[in-house]
PDBQT receptor file of N, H, CA, C and O in Angstrom, charges set to zero:
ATOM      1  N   UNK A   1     112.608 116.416  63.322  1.00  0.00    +0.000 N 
ATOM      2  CA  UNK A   1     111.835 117.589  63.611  1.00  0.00    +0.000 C 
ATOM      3  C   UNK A   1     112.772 118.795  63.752  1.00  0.00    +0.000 C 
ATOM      4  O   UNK A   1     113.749 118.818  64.501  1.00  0.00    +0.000 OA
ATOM      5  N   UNK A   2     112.402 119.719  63.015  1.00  0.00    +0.000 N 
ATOM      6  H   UNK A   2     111.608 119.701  62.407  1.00  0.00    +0.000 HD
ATOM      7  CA  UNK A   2     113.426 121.193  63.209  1.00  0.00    +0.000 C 
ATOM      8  C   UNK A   2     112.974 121.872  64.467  1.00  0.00    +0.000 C 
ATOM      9  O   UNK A   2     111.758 121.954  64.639  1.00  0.00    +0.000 OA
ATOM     10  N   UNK A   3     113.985 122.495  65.598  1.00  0.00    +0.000 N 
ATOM     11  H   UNK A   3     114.973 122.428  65.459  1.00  0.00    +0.000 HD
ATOM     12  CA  UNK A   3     113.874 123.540  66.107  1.00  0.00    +0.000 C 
ATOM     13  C   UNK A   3     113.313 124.557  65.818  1.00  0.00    +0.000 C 
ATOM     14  O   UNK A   3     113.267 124.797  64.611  1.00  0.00    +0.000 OA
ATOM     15  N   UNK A   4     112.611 125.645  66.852  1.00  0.00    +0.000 N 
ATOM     16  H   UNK A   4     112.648 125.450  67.832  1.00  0.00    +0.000 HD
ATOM     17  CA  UNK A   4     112.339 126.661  66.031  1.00  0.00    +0.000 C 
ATOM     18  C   UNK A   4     113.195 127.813  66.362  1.00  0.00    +0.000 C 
ATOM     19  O   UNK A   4     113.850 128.019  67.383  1.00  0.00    +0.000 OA
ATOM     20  N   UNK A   5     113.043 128.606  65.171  1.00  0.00    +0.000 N 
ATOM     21  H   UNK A   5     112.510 128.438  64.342  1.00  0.00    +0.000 HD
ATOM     22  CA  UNK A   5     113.808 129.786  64.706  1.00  0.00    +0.000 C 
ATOM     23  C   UNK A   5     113.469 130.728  65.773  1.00  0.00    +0.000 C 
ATOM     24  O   UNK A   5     114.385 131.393  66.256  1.00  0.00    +0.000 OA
ATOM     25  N   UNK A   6     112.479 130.848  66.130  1.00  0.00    +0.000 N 
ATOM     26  H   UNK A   6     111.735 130.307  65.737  1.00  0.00    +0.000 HD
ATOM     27  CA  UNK A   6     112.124 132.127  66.861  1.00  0.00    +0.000 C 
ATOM     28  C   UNK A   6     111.123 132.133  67.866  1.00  0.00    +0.000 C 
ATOM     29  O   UNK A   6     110.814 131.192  68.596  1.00  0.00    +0.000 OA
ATOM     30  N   UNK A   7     110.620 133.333  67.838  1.00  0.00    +0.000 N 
ATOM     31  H   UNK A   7     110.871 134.098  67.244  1.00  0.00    +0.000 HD
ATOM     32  CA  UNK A   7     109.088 133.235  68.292  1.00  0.00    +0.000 C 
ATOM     33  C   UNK A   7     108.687 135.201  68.354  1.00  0.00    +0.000 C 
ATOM     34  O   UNK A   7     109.389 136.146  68.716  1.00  0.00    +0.000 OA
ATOM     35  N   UNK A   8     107.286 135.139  67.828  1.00  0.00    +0.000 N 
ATOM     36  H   UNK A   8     106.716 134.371  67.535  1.00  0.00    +0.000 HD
ATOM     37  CA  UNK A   8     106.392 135.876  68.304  1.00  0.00    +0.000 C 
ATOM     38  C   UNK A   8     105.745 136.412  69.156  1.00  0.00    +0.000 C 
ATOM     39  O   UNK A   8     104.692 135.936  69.580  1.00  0.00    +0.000 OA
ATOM     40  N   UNK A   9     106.489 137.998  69.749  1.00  0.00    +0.000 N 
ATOM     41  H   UNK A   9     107.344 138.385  69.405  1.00  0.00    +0.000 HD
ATOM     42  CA  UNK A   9     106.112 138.145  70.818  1.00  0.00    +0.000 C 
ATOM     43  C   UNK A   9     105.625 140.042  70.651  1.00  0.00    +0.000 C 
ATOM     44  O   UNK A   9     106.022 140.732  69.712  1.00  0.00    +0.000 OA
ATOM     45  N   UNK A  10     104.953 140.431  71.491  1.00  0.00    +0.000 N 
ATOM     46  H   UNK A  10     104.630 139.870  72.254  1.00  0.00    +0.000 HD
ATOM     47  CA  UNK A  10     104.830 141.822  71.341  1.00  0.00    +0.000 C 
ATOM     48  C   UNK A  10     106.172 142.773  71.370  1.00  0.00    +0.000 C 
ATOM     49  O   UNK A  10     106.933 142.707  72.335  1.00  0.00    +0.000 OA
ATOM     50  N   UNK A  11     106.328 143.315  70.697  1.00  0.00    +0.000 N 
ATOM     51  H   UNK A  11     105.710 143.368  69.912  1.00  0.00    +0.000 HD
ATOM     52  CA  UNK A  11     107.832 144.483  70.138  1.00  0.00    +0.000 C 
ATOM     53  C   UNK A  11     108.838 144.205  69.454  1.00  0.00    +0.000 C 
ATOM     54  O   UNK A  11     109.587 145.057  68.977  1.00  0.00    +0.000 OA
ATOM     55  N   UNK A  12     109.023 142.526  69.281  1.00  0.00    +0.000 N 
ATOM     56  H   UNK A  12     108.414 141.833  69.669  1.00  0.00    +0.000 HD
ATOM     57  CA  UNK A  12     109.745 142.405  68.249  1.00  0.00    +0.000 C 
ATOM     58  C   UNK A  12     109.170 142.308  66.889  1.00  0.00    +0.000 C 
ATOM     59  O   UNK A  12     107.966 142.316  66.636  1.00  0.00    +0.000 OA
ATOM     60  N   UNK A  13     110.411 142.189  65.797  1.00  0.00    +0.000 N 
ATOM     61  H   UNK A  13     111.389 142.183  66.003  1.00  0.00    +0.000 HD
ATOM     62  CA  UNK A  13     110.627 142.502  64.542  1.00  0.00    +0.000 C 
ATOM     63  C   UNK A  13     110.352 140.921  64.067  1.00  0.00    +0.000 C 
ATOM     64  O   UNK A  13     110.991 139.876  64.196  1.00  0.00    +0.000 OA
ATOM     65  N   UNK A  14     108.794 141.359  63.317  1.00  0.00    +0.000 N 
ATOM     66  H   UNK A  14     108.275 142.208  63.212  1.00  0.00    +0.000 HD
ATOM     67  CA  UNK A  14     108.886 139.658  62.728  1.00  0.00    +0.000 C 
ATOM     68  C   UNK A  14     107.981 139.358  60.841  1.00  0.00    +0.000 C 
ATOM     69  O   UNK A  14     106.916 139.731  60.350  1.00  0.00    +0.000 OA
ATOM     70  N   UNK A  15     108.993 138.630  60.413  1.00  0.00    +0.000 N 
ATOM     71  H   UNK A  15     109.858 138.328  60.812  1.00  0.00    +0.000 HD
ATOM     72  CA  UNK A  15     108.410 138.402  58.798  1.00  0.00    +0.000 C 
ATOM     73  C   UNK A  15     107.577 137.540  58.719  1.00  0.00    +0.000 C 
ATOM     74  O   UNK A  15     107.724 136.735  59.638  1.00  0.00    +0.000 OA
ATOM     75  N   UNK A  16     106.564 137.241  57.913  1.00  0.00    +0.000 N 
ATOM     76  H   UNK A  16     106.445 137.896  57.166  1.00  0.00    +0.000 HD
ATOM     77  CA  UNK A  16     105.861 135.990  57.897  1.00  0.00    +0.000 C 
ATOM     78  C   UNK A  16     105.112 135.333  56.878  1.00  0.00    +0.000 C 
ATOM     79  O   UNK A  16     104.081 135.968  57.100  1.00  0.00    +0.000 OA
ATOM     80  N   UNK A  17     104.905 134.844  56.272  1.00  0.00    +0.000 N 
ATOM     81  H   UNK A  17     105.743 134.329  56.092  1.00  0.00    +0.000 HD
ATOM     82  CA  UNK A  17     104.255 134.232  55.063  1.00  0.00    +0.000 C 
ATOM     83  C   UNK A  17     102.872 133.434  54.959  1.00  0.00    +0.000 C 
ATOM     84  O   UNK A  17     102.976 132.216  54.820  1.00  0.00    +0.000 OA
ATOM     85  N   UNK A  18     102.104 133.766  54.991  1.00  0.00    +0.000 N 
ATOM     86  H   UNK A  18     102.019 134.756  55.104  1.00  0.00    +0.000 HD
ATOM     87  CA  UNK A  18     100.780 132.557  55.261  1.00  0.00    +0.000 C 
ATOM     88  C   UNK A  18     100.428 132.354  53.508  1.00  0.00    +0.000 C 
ATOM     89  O   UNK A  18     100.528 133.226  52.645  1.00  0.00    +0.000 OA
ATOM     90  N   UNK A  19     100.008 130.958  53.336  1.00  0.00    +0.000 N 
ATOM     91  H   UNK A  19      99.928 130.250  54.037  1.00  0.00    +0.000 HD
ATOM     92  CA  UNK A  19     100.165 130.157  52.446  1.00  0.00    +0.000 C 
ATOM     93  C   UNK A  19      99.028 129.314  52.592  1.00  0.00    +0.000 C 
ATOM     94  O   UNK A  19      98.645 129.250  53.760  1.00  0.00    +0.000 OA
ATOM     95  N   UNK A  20      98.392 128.672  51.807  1.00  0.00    +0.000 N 
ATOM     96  H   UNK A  20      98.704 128.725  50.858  1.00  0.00    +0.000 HD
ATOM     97  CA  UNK A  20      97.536 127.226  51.915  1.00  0.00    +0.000 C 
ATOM     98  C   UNK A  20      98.483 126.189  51.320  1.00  0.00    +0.000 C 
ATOM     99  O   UNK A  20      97.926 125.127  51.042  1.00  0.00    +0.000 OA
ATOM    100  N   UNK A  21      99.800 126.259  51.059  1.00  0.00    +0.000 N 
ATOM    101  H   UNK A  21     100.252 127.122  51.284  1.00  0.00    +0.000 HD
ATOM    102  CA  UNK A  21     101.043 125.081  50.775  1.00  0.00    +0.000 C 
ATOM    103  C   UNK A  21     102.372 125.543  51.231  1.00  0.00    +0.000 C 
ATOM    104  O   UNK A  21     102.984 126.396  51.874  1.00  0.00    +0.000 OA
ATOM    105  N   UNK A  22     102.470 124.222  50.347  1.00  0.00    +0.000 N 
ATOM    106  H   UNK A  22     101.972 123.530  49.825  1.00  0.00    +0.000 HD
ATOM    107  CA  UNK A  22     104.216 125.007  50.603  1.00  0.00    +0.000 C 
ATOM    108  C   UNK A  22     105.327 125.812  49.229  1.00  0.00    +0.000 C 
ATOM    109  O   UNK A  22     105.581 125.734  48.027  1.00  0.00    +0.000 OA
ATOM    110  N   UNK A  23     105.727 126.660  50.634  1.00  0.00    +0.000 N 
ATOM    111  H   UNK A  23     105.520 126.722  51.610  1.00  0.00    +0.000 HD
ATOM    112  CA  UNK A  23     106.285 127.980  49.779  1.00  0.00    +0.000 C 
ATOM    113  C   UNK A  23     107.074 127.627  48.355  1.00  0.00    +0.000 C 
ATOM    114  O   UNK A  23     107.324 128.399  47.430  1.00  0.00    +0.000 OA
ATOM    115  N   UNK A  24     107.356 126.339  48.468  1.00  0.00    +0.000 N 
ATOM    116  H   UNK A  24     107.153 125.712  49.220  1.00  0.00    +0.000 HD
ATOM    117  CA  UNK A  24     108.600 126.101  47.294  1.00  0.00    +0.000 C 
ATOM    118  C   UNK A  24     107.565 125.542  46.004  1.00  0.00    +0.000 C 
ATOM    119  O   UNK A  24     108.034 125.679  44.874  1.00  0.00    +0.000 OA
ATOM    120  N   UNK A  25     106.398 125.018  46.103  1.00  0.00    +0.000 N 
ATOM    121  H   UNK A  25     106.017 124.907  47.020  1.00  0.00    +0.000 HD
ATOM    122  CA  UNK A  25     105.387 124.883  44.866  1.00  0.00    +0.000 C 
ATOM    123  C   UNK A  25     104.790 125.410  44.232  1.00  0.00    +0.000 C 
ATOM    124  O   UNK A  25     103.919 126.074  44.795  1.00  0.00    +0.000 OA
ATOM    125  N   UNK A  26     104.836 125.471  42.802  1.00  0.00    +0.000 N 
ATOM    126  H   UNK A  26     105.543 124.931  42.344  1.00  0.00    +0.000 HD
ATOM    127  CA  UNK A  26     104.138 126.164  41.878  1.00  0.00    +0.000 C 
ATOM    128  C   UNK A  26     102.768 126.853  42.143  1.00  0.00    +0.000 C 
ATOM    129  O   UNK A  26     102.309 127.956  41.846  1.00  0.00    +0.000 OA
ATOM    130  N   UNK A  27     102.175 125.494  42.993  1.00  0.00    +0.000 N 
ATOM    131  H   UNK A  27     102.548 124.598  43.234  1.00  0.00    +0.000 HD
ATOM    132  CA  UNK A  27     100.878 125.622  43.052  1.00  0.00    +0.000 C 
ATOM    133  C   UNK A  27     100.046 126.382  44.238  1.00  0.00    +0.000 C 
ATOM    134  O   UNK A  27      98.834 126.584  44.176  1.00  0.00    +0.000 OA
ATOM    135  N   UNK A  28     100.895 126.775  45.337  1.00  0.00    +0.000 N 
ATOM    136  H   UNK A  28     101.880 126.611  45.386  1.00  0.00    +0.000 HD
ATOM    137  CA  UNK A  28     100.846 127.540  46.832  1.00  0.00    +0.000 C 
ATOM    138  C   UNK A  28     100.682 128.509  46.129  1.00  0.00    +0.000 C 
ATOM    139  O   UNK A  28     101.295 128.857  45.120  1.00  0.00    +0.000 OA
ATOM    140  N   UNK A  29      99.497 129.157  46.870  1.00  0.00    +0.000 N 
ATOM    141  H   UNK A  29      98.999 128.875  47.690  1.00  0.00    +0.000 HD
ATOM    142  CA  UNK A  29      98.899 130.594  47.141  1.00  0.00    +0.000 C 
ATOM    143  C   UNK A  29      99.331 130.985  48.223  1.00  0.00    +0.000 C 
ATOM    144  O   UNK A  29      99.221 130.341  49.266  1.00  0.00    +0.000 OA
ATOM    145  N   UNK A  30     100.034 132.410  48.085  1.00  0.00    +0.000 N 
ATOM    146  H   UNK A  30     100.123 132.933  47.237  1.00  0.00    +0.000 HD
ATOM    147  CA  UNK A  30     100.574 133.158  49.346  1.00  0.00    +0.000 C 
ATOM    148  C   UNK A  30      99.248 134.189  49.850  1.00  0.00    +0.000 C 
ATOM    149  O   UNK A  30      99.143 135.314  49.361  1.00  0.00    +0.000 OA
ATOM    150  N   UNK A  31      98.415 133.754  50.718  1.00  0.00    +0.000 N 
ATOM    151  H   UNK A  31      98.500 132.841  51.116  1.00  0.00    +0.000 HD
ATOM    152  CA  UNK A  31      97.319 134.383  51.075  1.00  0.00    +0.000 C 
ATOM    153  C   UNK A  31      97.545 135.781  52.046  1.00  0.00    +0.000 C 
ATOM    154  O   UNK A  31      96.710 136.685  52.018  1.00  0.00    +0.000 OA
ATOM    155  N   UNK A  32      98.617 135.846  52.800  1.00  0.00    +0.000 N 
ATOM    156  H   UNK A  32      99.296 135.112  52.823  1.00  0.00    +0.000 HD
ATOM    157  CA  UNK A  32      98.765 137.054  53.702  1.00  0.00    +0.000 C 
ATOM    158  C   UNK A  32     100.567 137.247  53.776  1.00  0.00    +0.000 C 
ATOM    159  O   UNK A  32     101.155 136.175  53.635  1.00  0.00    +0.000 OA
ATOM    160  N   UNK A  33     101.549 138.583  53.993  1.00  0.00    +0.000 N 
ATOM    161  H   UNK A  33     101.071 139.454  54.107  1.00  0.00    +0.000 HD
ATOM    162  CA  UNK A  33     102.388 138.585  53.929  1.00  0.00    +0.000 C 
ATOM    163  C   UNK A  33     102.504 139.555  55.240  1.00  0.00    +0.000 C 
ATOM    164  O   UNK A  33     101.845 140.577  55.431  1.00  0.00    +0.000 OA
ATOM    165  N   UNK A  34     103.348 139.076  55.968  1.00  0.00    +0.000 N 
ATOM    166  H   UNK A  34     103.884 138.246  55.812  1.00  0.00    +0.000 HD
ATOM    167  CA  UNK A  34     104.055 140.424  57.281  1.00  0.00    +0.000 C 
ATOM    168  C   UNK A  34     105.429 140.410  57.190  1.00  0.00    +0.000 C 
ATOM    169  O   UNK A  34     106.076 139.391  57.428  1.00  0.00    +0.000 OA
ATOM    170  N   UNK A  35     106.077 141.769  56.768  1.00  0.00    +0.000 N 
ATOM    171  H   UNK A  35     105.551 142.598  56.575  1.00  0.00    +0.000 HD
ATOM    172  CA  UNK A  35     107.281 142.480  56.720  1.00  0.00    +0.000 C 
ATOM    173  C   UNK A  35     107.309 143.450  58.339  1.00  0.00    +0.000 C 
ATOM    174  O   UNK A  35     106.629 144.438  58.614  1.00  0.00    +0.000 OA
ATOM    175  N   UNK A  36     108.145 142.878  59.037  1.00  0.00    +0.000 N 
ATOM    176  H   UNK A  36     108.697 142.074  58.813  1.00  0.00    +0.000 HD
ATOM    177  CA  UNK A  36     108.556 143.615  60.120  1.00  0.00    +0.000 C 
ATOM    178  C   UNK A  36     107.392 144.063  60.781  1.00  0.00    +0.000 C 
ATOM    179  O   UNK A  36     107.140 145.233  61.070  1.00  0.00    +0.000 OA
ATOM    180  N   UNK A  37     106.651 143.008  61.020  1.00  0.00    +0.000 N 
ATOM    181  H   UNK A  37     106.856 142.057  60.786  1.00  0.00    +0.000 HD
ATOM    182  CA  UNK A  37     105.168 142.989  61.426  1.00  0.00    +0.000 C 
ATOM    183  C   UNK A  37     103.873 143.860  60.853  1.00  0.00    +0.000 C 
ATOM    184  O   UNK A  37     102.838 144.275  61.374  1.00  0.00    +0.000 OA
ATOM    185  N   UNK A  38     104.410 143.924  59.606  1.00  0.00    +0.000 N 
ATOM    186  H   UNK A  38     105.251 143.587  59.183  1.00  0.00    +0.000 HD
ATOM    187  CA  UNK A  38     103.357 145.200  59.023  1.00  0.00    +0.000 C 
ATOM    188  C   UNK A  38     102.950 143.885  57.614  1.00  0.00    +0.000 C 
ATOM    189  O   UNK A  38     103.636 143.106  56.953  1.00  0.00    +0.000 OA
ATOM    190  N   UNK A  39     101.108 144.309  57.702  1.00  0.00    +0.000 N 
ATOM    191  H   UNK A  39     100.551 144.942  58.239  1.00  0.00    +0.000 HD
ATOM    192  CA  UNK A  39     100.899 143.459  56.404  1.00  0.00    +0.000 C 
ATOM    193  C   UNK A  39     100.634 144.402  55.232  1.00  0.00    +0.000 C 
ATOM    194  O   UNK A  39     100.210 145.549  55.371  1.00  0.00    +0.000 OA
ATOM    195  N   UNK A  40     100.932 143.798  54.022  1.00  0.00    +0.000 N 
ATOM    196  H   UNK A  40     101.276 142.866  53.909  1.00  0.00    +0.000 HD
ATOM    197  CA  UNK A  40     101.635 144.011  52.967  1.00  0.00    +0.000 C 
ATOM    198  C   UNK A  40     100.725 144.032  51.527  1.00  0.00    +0.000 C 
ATOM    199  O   UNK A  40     100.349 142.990  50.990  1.00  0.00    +0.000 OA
ATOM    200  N   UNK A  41     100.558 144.808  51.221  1.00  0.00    +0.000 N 
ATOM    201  H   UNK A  41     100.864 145.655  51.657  1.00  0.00    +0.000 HD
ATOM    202  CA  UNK A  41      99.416 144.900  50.175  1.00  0.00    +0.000 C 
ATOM    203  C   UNK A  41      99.923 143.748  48.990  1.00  0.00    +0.000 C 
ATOM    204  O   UNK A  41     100.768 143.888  48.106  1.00  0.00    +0.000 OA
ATOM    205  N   UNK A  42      99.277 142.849  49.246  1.00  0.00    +0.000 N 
ATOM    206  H   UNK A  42      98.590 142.735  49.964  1.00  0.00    +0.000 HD
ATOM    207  CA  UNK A  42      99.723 142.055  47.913  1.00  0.00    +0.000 C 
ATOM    208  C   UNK A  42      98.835 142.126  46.375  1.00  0.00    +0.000 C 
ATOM    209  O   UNK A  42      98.726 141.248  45.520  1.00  0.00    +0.000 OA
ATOM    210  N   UNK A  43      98.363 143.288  46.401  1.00  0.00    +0.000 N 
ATOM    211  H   UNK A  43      98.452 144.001  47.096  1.00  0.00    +0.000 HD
ATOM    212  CA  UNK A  43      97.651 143.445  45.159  1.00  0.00    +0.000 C 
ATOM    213  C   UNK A  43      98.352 143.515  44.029  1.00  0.00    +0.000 C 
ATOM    214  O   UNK A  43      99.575 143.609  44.128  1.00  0.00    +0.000 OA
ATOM    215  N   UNK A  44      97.772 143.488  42.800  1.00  0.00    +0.000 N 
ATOM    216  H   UNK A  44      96.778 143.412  42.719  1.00  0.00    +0.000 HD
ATOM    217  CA  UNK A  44      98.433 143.925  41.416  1.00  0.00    +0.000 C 
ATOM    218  C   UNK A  44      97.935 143.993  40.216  1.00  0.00    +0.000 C 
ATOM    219  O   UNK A  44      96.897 143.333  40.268  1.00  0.00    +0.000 OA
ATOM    220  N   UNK A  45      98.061 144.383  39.229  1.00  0.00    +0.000 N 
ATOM    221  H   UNK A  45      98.905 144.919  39.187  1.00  0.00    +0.000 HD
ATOM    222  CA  UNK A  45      97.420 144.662  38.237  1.00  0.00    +0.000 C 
ATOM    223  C   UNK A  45      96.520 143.605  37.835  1.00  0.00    +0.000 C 
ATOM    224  O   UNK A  45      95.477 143.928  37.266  1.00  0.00    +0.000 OA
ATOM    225  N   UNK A  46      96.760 142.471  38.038  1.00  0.00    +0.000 N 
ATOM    226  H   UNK A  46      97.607 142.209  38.501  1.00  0.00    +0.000 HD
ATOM    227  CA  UNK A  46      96.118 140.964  37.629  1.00  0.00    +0.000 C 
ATOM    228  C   UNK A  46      94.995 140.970  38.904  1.00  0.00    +0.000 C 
ATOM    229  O   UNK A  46      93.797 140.703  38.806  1.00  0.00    +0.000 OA
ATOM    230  N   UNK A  47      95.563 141.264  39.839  1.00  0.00    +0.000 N 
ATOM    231  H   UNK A  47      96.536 141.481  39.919  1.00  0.00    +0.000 HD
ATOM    232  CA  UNK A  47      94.375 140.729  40.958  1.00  0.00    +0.000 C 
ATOM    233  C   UNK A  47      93.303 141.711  40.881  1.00  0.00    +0.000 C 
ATOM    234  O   UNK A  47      92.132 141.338  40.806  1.00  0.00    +0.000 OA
ATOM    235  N   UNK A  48      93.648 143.021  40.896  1.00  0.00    +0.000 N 
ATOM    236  H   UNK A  48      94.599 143.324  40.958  1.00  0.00    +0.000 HD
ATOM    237  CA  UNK A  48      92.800 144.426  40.516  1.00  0.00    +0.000 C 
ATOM    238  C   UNK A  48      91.751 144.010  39.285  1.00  0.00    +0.000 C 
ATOM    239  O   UNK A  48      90.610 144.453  39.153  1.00  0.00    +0.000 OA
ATOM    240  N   UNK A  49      92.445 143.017  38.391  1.00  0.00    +0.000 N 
ATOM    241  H   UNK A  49      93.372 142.657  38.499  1.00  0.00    +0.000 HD
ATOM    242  CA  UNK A  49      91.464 143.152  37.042  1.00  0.00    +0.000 C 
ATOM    243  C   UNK A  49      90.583 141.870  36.886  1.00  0.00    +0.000 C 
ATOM    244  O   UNK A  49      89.796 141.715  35.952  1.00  0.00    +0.000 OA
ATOM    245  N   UNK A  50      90.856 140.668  38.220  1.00  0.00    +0.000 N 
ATOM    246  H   UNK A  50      91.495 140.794  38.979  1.00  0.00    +0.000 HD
ATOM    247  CA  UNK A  50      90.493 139.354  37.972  1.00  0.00    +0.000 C 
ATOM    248  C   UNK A  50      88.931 139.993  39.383  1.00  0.00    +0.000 C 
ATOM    249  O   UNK A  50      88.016 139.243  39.722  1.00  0.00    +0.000 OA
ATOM    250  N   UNK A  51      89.064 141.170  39.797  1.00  0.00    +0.000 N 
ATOM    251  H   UNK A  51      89.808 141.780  39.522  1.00  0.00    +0.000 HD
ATOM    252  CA  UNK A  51      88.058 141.319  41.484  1.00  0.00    +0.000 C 
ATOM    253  C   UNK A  51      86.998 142.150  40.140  1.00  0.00    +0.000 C 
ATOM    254  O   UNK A  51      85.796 142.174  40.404  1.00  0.00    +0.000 OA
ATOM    255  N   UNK A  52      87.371 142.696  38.981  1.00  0.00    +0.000 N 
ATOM    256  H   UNK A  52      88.348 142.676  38.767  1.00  0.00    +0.000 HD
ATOM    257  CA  UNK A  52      86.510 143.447  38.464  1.00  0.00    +0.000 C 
ATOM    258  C   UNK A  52      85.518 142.780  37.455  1.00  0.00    +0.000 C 
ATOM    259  O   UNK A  52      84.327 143.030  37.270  1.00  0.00    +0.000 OA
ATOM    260  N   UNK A  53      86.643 141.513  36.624  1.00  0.00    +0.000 N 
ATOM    261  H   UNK A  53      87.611 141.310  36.774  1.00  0.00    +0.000 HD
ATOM    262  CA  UNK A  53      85.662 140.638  36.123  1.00  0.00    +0.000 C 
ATOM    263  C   UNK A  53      84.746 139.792  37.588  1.00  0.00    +0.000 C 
ATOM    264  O   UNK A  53      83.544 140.056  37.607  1.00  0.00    +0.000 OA
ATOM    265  N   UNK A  54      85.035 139.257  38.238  1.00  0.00    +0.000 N 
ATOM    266  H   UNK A  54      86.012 139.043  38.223  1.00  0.00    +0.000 HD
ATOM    267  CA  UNK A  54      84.134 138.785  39.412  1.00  0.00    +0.000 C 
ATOM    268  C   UNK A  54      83.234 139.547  39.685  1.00  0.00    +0.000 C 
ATOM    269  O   UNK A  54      82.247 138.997  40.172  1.00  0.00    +0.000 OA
ATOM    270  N   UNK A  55      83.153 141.278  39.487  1.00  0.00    +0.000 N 
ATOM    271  H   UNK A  55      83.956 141.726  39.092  1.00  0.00    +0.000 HD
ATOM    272  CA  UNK A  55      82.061 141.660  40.109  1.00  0.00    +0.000 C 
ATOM    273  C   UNK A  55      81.219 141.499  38.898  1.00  0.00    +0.000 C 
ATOM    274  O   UNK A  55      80.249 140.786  39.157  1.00  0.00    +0.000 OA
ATOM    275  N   UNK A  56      81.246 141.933  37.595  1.00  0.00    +0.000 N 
ATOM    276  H   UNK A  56      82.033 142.513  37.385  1.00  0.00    +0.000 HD
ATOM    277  CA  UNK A  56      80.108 141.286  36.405  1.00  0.00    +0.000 C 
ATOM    278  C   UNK A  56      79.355 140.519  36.442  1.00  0.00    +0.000 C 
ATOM    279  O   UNK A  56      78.686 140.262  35.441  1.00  0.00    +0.000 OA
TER     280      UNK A  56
């Protein structure tokens, strides 16, 4: 079992990754991203154009 690295607390500086797998597989969707506790627009030209066919 690994130690942990850190922890989450109010005022510190923290990165974070939320996923439904794991980060190292092809097949993991990175569902939410926090950079220095700020979340992170993960949009992009593909996701912009895959929300527009869905609305049709």
């Amino acid at each position: 079992m690994r130690s942990p690295l850190g922890s989450l607390e109010k005022g510190k500086a923290a990165n974070i990754v939320l996923s439904d797998g794991d980060l190292l597989e092809t097949r993991t969707n990175i569902k939410k991203v926090y950079v220095d506790g700020r979340d992170c627009d993960l949009s992009n030209k593909y996701t912009e154009l895959l929300e527009k066919v869905k609305k049709k």
